[in-house]
Steps between C-alpha positions, in 0.01 A plus 500: 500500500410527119195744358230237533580445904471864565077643511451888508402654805775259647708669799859455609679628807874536543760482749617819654830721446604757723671775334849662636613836453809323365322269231309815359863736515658171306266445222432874461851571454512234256159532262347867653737745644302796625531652783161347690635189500903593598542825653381511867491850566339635147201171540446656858412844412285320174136461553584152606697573796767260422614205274261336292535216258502493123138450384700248273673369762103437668447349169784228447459439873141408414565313210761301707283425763217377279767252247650376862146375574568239243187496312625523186766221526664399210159604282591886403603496196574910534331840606389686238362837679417701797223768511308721727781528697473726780729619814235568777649603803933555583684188624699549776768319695368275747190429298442116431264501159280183423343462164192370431422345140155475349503302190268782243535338162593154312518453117635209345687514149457324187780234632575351897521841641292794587572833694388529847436863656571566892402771706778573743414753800780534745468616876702595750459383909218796516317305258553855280468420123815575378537364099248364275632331137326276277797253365405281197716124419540280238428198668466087375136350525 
């Protein structure tokens, strides 16, 4: 979809994705390495009582989820920011997260593009509130 197609106030839904205890060990070793997300015994006697996921894994999980809807095709140019990010609630294995987009802002630009501004709020099966980002693209008109 380009700018003008999208109106604000406009809301999305995605699939689901259920998260594993393995997926969240994998990309924490990888990109967050604390011991929340890898060490069993020291997450269980945490306040979480157990494994969660990496607020930035929540994150890239939710911006997956919302580019694999397709809406921006071949339009997106680029993203250009995130803010108000914020990790709600922990993440834990066995949840399956769902985003829901709300389009909050559309400018265009002095040429055939313009910056569109989603809300993304991501829940898990509990319908628990679990991230909330605004993410800003660079997209064609």
């Amino acid at each position: 979809m380009k700018l003008d197609e999208f109106s604000i106030g406009q809301v999305f839904h995605t699939k689901k994705l259920k998260l594993t205890k393995e997926n969240i060990m994998r990309f924490a070793g990888e990109f967050d390495p604390q011991y929340m997300h890898l060490d069993e015994e020291k997450a269980n006697q945490s306040r979480f009582n157990g494994i969660i996921a990496s607020g930035i894994h929540t994150l890239a999980i939710s911006f997956k989820l919302w580019v694999e809807e397709g809406c921006y095709g071949e339009d997106v140019i680029a993203g250009t920011r995130m803010n108000q990010i914020k990790f709600i609630k922990p993440v834990y294995p066995e949840d399956e997260l769902q985003i829901i987009v709300e389009v909050i802002d559309k400018k265009a630009t002095k040429d055939e593009t313009g910056i569109l501004t989603v809300l993304l709020s991501t829940f898990n099966d509990k319908e628990e509130k679990v991230f909330e980002g605004e993410l800003s693209v660079l997209i064609k008109r």
